[in-house]
C-alpha positions as CSV (number, residue, x, y, z in Angstrom):
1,X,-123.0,-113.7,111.9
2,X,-124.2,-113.4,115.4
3,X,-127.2,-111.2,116.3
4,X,-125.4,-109.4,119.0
5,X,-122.0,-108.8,116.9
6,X,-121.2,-105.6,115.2
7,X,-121.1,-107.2,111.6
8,X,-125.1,-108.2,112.1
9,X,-125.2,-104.1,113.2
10,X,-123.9,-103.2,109.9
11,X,-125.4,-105.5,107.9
12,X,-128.8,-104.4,109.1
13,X,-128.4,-100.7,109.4
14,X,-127.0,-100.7,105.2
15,X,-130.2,-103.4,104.2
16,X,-132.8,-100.8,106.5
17,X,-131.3,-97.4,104.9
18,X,-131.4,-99.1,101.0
19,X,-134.2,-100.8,101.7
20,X,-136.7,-97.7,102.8
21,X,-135.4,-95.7,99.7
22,X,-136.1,-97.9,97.1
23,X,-139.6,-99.3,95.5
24,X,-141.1,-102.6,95.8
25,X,-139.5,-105.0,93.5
26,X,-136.0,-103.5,94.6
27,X,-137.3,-104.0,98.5
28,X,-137.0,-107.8,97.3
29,X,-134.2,-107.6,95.9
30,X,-132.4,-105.8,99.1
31,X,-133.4,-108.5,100.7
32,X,-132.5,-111.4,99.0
33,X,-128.6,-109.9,98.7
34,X,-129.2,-109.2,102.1
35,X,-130.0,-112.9,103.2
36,X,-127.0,-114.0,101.4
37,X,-124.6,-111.7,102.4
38,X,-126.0,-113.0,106.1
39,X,-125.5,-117.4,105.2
40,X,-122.4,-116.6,102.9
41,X,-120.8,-114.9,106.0
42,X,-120.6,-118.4,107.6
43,X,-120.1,-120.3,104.7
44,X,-119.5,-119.8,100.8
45,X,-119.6,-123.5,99.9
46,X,-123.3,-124.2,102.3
47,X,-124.3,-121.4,100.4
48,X,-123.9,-122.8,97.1
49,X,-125.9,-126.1,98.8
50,X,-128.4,-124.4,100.7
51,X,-129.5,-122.5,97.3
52,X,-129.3,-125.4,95.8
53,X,-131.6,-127.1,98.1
54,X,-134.5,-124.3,98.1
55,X,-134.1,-124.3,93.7
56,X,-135.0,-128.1,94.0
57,X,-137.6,-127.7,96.2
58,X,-139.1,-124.6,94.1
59,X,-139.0,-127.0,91.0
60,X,-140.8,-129.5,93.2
61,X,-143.5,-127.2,94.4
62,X,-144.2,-126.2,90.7
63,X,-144.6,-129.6,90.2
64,X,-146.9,-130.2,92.7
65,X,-149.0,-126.8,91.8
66,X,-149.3,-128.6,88.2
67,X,-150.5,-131.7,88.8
68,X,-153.1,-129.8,91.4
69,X,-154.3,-127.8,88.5
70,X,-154.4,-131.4,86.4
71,X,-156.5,-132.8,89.0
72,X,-153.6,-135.4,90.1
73,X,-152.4,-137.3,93.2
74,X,-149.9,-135.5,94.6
75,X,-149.0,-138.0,97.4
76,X,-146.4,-140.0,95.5
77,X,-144.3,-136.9,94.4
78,X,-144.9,-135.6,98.0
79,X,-143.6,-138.5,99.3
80,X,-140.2,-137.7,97.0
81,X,-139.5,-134.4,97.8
82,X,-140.1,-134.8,101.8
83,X,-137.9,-137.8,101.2
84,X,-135.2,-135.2,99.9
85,X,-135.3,-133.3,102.7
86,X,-135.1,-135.4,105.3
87,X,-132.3,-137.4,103.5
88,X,-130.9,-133.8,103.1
89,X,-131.0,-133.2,106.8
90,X,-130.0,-137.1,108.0
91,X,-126.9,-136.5,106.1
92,X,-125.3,-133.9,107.5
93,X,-126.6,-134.3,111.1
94,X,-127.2,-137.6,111.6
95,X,-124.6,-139.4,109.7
96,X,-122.3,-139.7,112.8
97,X,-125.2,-141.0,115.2
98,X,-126.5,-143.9,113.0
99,X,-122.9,-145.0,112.1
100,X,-121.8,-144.4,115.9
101,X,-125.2,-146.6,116.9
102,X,-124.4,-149.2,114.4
103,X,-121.2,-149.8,115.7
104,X,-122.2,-149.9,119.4
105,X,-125.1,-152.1,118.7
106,X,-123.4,-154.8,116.3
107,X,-119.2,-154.2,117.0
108,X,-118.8,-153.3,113.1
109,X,-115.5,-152.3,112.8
110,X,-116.3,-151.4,109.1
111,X,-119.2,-149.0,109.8
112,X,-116.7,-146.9,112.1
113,X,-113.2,-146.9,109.7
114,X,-116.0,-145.0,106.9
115,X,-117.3,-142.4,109.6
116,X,-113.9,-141.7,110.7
117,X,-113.2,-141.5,106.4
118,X,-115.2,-138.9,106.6
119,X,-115.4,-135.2,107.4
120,X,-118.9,-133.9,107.8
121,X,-120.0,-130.6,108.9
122,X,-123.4,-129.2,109.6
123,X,-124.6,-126.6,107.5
124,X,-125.8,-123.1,109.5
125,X,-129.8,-123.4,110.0
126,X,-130.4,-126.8,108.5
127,X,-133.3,-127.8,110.9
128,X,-135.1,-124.7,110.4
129,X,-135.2,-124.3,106.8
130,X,-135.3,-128.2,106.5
131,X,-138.7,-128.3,108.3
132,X,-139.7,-125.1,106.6
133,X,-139.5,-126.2,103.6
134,X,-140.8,-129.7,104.6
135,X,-144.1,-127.2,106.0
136,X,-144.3,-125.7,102.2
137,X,-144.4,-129.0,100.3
138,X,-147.2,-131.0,102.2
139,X,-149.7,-127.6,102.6
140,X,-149.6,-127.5,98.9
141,X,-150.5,-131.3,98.6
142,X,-152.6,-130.7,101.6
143,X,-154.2,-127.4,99.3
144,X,-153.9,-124.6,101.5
145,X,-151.0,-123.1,99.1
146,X,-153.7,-122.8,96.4
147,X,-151.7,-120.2,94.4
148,X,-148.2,-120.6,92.9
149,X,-145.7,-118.7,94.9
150,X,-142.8,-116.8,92.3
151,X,-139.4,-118.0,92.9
152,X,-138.3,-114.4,94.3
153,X,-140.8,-114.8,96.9
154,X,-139.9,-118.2,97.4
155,X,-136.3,-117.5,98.4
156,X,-137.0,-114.6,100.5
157,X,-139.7,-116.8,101.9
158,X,-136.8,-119.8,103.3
159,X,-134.0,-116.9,103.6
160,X,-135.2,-113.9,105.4
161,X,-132.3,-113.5,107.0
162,X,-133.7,-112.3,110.4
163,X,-135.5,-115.7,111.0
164,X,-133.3,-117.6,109.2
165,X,-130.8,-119.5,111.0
166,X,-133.1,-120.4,114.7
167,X,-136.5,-119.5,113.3
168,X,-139.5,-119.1,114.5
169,X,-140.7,-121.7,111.7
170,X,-142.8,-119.7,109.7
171,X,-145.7,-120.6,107.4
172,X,-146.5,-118.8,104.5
173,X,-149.4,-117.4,105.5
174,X,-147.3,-115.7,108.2
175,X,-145.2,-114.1,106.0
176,X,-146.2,-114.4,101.8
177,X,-149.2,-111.8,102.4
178,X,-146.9,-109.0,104.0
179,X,-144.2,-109.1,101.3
180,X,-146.3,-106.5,99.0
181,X,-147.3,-104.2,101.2
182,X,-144.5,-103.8,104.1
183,X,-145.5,-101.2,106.4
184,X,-143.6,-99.1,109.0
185,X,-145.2,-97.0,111.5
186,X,-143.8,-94.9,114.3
187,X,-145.3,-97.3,117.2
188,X,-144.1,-100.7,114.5
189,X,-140.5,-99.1,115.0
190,X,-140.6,-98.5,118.9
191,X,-142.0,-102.1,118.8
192,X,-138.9,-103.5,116.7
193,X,-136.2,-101.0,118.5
194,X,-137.9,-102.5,122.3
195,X,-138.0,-106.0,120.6
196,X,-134.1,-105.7,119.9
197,X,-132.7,-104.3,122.9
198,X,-135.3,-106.6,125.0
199,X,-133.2,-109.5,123.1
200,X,-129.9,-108.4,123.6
201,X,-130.1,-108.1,127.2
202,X,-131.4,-111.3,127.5
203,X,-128.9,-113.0,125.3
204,X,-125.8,-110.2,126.3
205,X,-126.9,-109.3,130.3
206,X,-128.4,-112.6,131.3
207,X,-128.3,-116.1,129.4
208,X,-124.4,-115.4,128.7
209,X,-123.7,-114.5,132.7
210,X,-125.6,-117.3,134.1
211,X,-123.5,-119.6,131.1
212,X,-120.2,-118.4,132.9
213,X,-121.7,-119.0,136.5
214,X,-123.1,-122.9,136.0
215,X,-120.8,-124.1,133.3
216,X,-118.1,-125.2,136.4
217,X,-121.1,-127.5,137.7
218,X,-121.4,-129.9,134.2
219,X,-117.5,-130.2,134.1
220,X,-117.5,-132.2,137.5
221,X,-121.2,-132.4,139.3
222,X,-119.7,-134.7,141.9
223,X,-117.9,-131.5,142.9
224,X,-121.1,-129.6,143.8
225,X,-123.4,-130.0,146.8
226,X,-127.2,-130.4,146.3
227,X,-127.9,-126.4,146.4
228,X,-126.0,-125.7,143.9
229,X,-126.7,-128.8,141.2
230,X,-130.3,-127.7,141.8
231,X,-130.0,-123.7,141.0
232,X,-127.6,-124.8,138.7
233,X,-131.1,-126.6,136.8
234,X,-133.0,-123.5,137.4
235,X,-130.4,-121.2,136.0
236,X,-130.1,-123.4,132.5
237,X,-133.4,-123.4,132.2
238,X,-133.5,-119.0,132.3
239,X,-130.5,-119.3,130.3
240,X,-132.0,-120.9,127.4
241,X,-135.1,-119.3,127.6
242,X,-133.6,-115.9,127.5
243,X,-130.9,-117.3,125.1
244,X,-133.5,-118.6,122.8
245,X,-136.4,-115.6,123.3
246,X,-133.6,-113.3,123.2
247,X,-132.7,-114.4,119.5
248,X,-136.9,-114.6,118.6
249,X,-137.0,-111.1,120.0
250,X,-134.1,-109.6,118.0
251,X,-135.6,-111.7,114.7
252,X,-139.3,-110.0,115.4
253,X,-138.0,-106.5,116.1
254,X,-135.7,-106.4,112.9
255,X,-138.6,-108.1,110.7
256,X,-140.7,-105.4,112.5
257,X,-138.0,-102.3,111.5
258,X,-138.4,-104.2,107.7
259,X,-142.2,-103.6,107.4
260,X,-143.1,-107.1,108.5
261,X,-144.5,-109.5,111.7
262,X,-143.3,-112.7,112.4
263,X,-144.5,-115.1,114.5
264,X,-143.9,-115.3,118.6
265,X,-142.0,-118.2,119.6
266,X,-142.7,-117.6,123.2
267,X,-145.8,-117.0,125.3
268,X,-144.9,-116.9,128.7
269,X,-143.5,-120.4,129.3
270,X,-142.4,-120.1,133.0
271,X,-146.0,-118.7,133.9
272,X,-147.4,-122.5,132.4
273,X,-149.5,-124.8,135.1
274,X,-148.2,-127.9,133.7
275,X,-145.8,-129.8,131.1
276,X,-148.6,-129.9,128.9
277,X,-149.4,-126.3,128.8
278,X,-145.5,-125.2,128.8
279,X,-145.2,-126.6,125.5
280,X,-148.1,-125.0,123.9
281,X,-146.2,-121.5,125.5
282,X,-142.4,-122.9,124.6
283,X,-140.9,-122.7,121.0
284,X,-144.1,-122.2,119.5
285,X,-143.9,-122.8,115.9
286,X,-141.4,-126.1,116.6
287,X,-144.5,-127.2,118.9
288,X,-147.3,-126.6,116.3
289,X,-144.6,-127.9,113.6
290,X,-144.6,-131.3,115.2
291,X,-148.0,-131.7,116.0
292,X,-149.5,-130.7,112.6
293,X,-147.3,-132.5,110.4
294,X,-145.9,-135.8,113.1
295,X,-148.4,-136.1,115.9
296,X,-152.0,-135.4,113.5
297,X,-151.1,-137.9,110.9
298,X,-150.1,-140.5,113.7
299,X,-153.4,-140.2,114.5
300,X,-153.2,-137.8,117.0
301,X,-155.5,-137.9,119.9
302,X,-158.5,-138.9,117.6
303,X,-158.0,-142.6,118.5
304,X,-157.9,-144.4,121.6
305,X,-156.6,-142.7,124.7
306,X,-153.0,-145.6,125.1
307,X,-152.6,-145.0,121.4
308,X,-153.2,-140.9,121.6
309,X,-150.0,-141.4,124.7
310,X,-147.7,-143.4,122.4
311,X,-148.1,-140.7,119.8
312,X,-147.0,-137.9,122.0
313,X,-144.9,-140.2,123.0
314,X,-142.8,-140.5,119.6
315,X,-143.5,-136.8,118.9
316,X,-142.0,-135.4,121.6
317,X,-139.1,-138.2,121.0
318,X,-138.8,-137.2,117.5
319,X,-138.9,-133.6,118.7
320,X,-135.7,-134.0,120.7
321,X,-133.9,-135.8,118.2
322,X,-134.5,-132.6,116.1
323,X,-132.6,-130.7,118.5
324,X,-129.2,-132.6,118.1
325,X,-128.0,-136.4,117.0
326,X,-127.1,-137.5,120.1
327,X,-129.0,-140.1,122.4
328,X,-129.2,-137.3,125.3
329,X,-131.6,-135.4,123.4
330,X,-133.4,-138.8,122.6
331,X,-133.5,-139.3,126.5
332,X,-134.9,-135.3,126.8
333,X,-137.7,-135.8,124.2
334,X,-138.6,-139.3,126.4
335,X,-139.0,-137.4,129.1
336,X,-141.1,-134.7,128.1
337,X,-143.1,-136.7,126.4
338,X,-143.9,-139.2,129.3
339,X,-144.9,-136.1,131.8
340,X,-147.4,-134.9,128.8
341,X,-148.5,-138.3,128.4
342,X,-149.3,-138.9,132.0
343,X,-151.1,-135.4,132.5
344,X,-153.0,-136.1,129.5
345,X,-154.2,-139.6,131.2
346,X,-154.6,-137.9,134.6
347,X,-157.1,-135.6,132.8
348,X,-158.8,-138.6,131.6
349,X,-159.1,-139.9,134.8
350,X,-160.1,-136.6,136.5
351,X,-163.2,-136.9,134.2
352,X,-165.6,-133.1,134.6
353,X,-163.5,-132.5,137.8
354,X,-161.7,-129.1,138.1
355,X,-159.1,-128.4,140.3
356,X,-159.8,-125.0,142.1
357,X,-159.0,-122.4,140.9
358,X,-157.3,-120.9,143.3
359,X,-154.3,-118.4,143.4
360,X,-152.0,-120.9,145.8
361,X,-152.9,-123.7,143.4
362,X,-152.0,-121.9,140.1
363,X,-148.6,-120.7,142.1
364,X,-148.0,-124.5,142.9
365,X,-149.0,-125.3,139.2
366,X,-146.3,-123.3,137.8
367,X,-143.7,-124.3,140.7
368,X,-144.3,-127.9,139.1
369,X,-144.3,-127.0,135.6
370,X,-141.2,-124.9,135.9
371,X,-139.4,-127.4,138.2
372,X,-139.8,-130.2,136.1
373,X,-138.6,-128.3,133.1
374,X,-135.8,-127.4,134.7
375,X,-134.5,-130.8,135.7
376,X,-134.9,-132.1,132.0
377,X,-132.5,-129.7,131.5
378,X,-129.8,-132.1,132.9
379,X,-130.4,-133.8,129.1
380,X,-130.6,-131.4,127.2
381,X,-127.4,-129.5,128.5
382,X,-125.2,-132.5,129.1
383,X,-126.1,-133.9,125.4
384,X,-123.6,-131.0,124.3
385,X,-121.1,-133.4,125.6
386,X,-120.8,-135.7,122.7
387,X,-120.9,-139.8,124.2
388,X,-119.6,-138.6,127.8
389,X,-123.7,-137.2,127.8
390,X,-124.9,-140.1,129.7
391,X,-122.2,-140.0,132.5
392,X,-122.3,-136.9,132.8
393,X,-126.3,-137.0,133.2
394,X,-126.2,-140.1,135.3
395,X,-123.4,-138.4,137.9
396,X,-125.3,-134.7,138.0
397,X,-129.0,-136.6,138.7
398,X,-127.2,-138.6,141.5
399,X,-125.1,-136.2,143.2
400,X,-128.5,-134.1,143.1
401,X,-130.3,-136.3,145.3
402,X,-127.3,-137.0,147.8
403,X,-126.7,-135.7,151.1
404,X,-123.8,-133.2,151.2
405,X,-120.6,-134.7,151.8
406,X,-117.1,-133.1,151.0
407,X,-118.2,-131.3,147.7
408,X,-118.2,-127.3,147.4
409,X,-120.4,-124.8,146.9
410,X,-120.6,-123.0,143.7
411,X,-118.8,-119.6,143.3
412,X,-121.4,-116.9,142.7
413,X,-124.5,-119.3,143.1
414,X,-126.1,-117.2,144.7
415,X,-126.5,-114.4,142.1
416,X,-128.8,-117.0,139.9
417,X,-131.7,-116.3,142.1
418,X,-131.5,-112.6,140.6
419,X,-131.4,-113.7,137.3
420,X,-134.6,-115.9,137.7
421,X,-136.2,-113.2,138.7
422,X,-135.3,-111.2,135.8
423,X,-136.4,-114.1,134.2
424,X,-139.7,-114.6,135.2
425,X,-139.7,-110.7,135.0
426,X,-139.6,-110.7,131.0
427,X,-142.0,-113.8,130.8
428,X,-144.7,-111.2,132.5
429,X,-144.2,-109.3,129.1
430,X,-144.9,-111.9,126.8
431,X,-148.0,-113.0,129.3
432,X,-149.9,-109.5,129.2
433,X,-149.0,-105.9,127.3
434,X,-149.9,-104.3,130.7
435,X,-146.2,-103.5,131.0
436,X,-145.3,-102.6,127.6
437,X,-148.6,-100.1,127.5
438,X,-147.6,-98.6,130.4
439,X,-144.1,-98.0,129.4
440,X,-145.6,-96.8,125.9
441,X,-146.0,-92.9,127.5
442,X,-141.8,-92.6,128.1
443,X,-140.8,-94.7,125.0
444,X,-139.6,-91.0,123.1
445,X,-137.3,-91.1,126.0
446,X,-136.5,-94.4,127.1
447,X,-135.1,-95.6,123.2
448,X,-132.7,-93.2,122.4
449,X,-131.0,-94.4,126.2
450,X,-131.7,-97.7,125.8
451,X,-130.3,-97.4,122.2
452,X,-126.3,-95.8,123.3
453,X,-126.9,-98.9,126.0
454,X,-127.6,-101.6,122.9
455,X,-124.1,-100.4,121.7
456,X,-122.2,-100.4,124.5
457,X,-123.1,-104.1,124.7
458,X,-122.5,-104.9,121.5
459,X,-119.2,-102.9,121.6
460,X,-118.1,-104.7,124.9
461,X,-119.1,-108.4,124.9
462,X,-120.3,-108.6,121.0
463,X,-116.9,-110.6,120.0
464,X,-116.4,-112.3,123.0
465,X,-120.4,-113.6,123.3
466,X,-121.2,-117.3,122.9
467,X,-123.4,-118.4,119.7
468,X,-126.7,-118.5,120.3
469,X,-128.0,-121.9,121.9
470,X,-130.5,-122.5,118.8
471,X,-127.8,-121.9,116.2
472,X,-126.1,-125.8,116.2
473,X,-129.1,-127.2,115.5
C-alpha cells in the first residue's frame, strides 16, 4: 500500500476518525488492526510469517527479561535470537547472492540447479523490522530495556504501520513512552498535515519526474554525452533524497496526526561539508543503527587509528549490503566507506589545524560532499540491474569521463537543474525552522489549499506512481 495511493488515504482517514473516538486501550487496538490491514494488503501469507517472526522474538525477549531478573548471562541466548534474525533475513534476501557467488566463484553446477529449484520472494519491510527487532533484543541484554514491554505494545511497537515498511528505525525509547499518553494539538496537526503534503510533493512532483527524465541515461550511457551522464548523477541523487525524505515525512506527519513523534531520518544532507558529516545528516537511524550495534563492538574508533579505518571500512560495507544482495551495493558501501575513512585519517593528520571558516570554503565543502555523493550513485542505481550492475557501472563511469563524440544529449536535461534547486530548497527546512516559523502566521490558510492540492495528486499520479525507493529493501 503506497503512501501516495488512495487505499493508504482511506486507510488512514477510517484508523484517525476511530481512533480519536475511542479510549486508550481501544487506541491500541485501532492500531494494531490498522498495521495489519496495512502488511496484509501486500501479502496474506508474509503476514502470517512476519507475526510469526515478532511472537518468537517477544518469547525471546521475555526470556531474556527473566534470566535479567535471575541475575544470568544473557549473551548465549542473545547470541540465538540475533542468530534468528539474521538467518531470517539471509533467507529471503540473500539466498540468491550466496548461491549465485558460489557458483561464480567455484563453477558448481549443483549450487545453481537448487536456486533455480527455488522460488523466493522478499517479504515487504524485512530490513527494517529485521534490524528493529535485532535493536530490541541486544538493549535488553545490553539493560537499557529494564522493564518488560506487554506483547500489545510489542506489536504495535515493530508494526506501526506508518514507519513500518522504510522506517526510520525506531528505538523504544522513541516510541514505548508516547503510546499512553498520545497527544494532538492544533500546531501537532499543522505539523503532521505540512509533514504530509511536504512528502508527497517530494515523492509525487519531484523524485518520480526526475525518475522519468534520467531513467533513458542507465539503459544505454554510451548514448549520452558527459553533461548529461553527470546531471544525470546529480538528479539521482535529489531523487532519492526526496524519494526517501518524502516517505520519512509522510511517516512523521501521520504518526504526528496519531498523537505520536517519530524520529527524523533526515537533517539536511545536501548542506553537509564532507562524506563524513553527510552520513551523520543521511538516513539517520540506519546510520546510528550501524554504528551502535556493528561499528562500536568492532571496536570502533577506540583502538588504533588503521584499525578504527578498517572498521568503517566493513560498516559502511555491511551497510550497503543491507540495501540490496547484489555486489553493486557491496561496491557502494566500499566506496563510502573509503572517502570516510580517508577524511577521518586526513583529520588525523591535520592535527589542531582548522580550515577557515569561511563562507567560500563551506560552499566548496558542500560542492564536494554533494558531488561525491552523487557519483556513488552510479552503484547504487545501477545495482537495480540484477548481474548487468557492473557493466552498466563500468560503461556510465567511463563514458563520464570521455570527450563527446557522436552521443546525444538527454531530452529535458536541462529541467534537472530546477529540481536541484527544489532540492536543496527542502534541505533548508530540515537545516533551520526559520522557514517553517515564518510560514506558521498563513498556515489557517495555506492547509486547506495545500490540502485540495494533496488530492489532486493522489487522484492524478497515485496509481500510476512508482514504489517508493526504500520499499525493496
Amino acid at each position: 500500500m503506497l503512501f501516495n495511493s488512495l487505499p493508504y488515504f482511506f486507510l488512514f482517514s477510517i484508523t484517525y476518525l476511530v481512533y480519536w473516538n475511542v479510549n486508550q486501550r481501544a487506541k491500541r487496538i485501532t492500531l494494531i488492526i490498522a498495521s495489519i490491514a496495512f502488511y496484509g494488503f501486500f501479502s496474506i501469507p508474509f503476514l502470517f510469517h512476519f507475526i510469526g517472526i515478532v511472537v518468537i522474538n517477544y518469547l525471546f525477549s521475555n526470556q531474556l527479561w527473566k534470566m535479567k531478573e535471575q541475575g544470568r548471562d544473557t549473551a548465549g541466548l542473545l547470541r540465538w535470537v540475533v542468530a534468528l534474525n539474521v538467518i531470517n533475513l539471509g533467507v529471503f534476501k540473500y539466498f540468491y547472492f550466496v548461491t549465485d557467488s558460489i557458483y561464480f566463484f567455484t563453477g558448481a553446477q549443483g549450487v545453481q540447479e537448487v536456486a533455480k529449484s527455488w522460488d523466493i520472494f522478499l517479504p515487504l519491510a524485512i530490513s527494517f523490522y529485521s534490524f528493529q527487532l535485532i535493536a530490541l533484543q541486544v538493549d535488553i541484554h545490553r539493560n537499557l530495556n529494564k522493564e518488560k514491554i506487554s506483547f500489545p505494545d510489542y506489536f504495535i511497537f515493530i508494526l506501526f504501520f506508518p514507519q513500518l515498511i522504510a522506517g526510520p528505525i525506531m528505538r523504544t525509547d522513541n516510541f514505548l513512552p508516547q503510546l499512553n499518553n498520545p497527544t494532538i494539538d492544533a500546531d501537532r496537526m499543522k505539523k503532521g498535515l505540512f509533514l504530509i503534503i511536504s512528502g508527497l510533493f517530494k515523492k509525487v512532483v519531484i523524485a518520480e519526474t526526475v525518475s522519468s527524465i534520467i531513467n533513458p541515461l542507465y539503459l544505454n550511457p554510451s548514448a549520452y554525452d558527459p553533461y548529461s551522464l553527470a546531471l544525470g548523477l546529480f538528479g539521482f541523487a535529489c531523487q532519492i533524497y526526496c524519494d526517501f525524505s518524502g516517505y520519512t515525512d509522510i511517516a512523521r506527519g501521520s504518526a504526528n496526526l496519531l498523537g505520536y513523534e517519530i524520529p527524523e531520518n533526515f537533517r539536511a544532507p545536501f548542506f553537509s561539508t564532507s562524506m563524513k558529516d553527510l552520513f551523520r545528516r543521511w538516513h539517520v537511524t540506519l546510520s546510528t543503527w550501524l554504528r551502535d550495534y556493528i561499528y562500536i563492538p568492532l571496536g570502533g574508533g577506540k583502538t588504533s587509528l588503521a584499525k578504527s579505518n578498517l572498521n568503517l571500512v566493513i560498516t559502511n560495507v555491511l551497510g550497503g549490503l543491507w540495501h540490496g544482495a547484489n555486489i553493486g551495493f557491496v561496491l557502494w558501501g566500499l566506496y563510502l566507506g573509503l572517502f570516510i575513512s580517508l577524511e577521518t585519517w586526513l583529520e588525523k593528520l591535520m592535527g589542531n589545524r582548522k580550515i577557515p571558516d569561511w563562507k567560500i570554503v563551506k560552499v566548496l565543502q558542500v560542492l564536494y560532499a554533494f558531488t561525491l555523493f552523487s557519483f556513488s550513485a552510479i552503484f547504487f542505481r545501477c545495482a537495480s540491474r540484477g548481474s548487468e550492475s557492473l557493466a552498466t557501472t563500468w560503461e556510465y563511469a567511463t563514458s563520464l569521463f570521455r570527450l563527446p563524440g557522436n552521443t546525444m544529449t538527454l531530452d529535458r536535461v536541462d529541467e534537472i537543474w530546477t529540481f536541484m534547486v527544489l532540492a536543496f530548497i527542502f534541505n533548508a527546512f530540515q537545516y533551520s525552522d526559520y522557514i517553517y516559523n515564518k510560514l506558521k502566521p498563513l498556515q489557517n490558510y495555506l492547509l486547506p489549499i495545500c490540502g485540495v492540492i494533496m488530492l489532486l495528486l493522489l487522484g492524478v499520479f497515485g496509481d500510476s506512481g512508482n514504489d517508493f525507493i526504500y520499499f525493496q529493501f
